[in-house]
Backbone as CSV, one residue per row, in Angstrom:
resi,resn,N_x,N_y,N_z,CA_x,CA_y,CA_z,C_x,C_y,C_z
1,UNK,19.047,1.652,-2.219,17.627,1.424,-2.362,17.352,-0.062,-2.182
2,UNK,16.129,-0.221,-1.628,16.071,-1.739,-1.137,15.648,-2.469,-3.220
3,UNK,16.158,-3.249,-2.539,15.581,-4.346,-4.482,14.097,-4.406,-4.353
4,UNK,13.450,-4.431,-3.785,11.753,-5.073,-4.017,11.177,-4.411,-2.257
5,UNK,9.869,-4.158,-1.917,9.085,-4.519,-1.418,7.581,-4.999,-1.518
6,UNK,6.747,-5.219,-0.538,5.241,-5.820,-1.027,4.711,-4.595,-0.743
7,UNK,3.645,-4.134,-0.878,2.831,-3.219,-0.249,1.837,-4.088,0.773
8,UNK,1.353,-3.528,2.098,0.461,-4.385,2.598,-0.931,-4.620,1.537
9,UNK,-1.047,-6.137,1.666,-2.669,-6.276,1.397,-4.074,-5.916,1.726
10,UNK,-5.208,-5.295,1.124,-6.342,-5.640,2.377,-6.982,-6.740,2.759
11,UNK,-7.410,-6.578,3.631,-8.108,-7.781,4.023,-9.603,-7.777,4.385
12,UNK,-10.448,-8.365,3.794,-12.338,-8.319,3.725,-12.231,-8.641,5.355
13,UNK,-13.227,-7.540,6.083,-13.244,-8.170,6.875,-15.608,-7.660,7.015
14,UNK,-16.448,-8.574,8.014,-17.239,-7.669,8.380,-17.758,-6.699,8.557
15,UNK,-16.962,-6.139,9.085,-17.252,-4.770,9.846,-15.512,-3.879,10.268
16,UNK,-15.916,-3.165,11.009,-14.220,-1.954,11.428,-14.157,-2.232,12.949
17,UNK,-13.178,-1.724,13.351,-12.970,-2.028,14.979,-13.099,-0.708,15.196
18,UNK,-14.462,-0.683,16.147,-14.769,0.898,16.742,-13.231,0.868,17.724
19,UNK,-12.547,1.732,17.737,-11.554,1.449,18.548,-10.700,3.478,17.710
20,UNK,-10.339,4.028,18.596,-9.289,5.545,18.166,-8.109,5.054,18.110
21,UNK,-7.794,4.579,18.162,-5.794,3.822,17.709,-6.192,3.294,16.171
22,UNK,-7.106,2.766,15.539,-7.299,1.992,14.090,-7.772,3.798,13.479
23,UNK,-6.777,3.446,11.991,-7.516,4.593,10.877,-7.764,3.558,9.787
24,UNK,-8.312,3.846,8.880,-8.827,3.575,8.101,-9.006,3.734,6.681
25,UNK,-8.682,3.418,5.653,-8.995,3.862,4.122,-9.725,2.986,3.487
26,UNK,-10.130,3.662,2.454,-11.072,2.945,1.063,-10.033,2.299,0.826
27,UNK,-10.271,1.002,-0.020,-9.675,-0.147,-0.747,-10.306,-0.024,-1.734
28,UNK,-9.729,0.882,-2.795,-10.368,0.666,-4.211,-9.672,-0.477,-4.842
29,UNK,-9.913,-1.878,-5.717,-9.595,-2.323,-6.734,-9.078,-1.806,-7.087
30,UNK,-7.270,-2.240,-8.110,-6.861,-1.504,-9.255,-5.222,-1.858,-8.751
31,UNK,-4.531,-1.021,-8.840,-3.132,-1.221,-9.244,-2.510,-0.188,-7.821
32,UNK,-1.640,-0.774,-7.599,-0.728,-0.140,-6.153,0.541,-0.057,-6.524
33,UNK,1.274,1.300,-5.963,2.756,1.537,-6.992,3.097,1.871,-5.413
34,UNK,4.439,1.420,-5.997,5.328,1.804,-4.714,7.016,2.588,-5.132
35,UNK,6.949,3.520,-4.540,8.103,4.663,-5.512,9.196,4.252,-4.286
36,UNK,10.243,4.168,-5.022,11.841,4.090,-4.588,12.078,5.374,-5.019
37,UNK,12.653,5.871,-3.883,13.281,7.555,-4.136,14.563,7.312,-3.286
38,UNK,16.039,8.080,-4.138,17.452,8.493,-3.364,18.133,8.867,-4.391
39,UNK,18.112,10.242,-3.561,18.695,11.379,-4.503,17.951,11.789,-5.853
40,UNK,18.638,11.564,-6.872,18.352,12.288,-8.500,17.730,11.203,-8.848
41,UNK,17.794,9.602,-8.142,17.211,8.796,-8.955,15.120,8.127,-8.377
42,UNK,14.487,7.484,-9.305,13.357,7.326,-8.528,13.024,6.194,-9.674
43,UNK,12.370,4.733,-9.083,11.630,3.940,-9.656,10.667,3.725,-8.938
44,UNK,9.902,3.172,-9.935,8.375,3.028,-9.424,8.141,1.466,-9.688
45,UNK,7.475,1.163,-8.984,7.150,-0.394,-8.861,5.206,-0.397,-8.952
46,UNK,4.945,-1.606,-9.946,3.404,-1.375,-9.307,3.244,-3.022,-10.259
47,UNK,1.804,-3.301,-9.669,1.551,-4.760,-10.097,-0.091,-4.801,-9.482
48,UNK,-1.096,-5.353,-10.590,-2.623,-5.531,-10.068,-2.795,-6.615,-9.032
49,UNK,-3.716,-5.798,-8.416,-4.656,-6.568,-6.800,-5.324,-7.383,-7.450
């Protein structure tokens, strides 16, 4: 299992790029977890935006 990663950030922007290759999600405020899974074992990582 890797030791650490970041999760990507968002970034404020204007507006969206009309463009079909870009998707898109809500950016709610709040807390982002990132799960390590292999095999029987699993940690979870998380830290506030």
């Amino acid at each position: 299992m890797p030791h650490s990663i970041r999760s990507m950030l968002a970034t404020l922007s204007e507006g969206v790029i009309n463009n079909e290759q870009y998707l898109y999600e809500v950016k709610w405020d709040g807390y982002r977890i990132t799960a390590y899974v292999q095999k029987t074992k699993v940690r979870l990582e998380s830290w506030a935006d």
